[in-house]
C-alpha positions in Angstrom: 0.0 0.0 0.0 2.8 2.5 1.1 4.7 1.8 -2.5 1.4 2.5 -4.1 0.5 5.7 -2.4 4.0 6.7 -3.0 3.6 5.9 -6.7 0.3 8.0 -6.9 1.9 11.1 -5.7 4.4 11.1 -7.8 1.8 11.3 -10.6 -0.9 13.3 -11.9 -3.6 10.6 -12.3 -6.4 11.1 -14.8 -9.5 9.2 -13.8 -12.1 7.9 -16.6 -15.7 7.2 -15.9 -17.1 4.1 -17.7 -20.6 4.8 -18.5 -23.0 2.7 -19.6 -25.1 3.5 -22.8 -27.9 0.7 -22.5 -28.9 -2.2 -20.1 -28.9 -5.0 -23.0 -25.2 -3.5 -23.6 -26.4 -3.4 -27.5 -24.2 -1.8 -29.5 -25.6 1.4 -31.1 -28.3 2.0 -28.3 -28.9 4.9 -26.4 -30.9 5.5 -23.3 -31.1 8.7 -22.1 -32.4 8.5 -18.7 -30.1 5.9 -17.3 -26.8 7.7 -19.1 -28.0 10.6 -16.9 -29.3 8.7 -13.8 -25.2 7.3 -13.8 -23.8 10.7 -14.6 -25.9 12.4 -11.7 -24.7 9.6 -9.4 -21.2 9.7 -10.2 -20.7 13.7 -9.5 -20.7 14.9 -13.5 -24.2 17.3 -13.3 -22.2 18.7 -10.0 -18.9 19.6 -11.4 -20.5 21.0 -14.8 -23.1 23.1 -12.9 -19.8 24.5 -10.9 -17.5 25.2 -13.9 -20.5 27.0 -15.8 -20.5 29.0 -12.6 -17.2 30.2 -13.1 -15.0 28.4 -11.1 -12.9 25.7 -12.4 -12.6 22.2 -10.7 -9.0 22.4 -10.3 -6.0 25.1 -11.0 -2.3 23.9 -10.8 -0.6 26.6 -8.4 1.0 28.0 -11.0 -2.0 28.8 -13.1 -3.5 29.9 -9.7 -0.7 32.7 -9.0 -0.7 33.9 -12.0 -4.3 34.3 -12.3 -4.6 36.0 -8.7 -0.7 37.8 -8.3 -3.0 41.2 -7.9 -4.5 40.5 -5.3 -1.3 39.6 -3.3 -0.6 43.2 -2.7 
């Protein structure tokens, strides 16, 4: 476990979420309410309602200085 966690900080890991088009898992079938039934679930509506907001999910503290240097006085 330690050699893991020490793996995952040394990174900058990109997570993918796996969603599920249809319940027969048909190819070229699309069902609207349970793609948005998993997206609500797994955080997606969230995050997107927060970014249209105006405020990113994440800035790299770089990106963050720069964006906010004015305000340091």
């Amino acid at each position: 476990m330690t050699a893991l966690i020490k793996t995952m900080q040394q990174t900058s890991p990109r997570f993918v979420r796996c969603i599920k088009s249809n319940t027969e898992k048909l190819p070229l079938s699309f069902e609207a309410p349970n793609v948005l039934r998993q997206l609500k679930y797994a955080g997606v509506m969230e995050a997107l309602r927060v970014r249209r907001a105006g405020y990113p999910n994440r800035l790299r503290y770089r990106a963050f200085l720069l964006q906010f240097r004015l305000m340091l006085g």
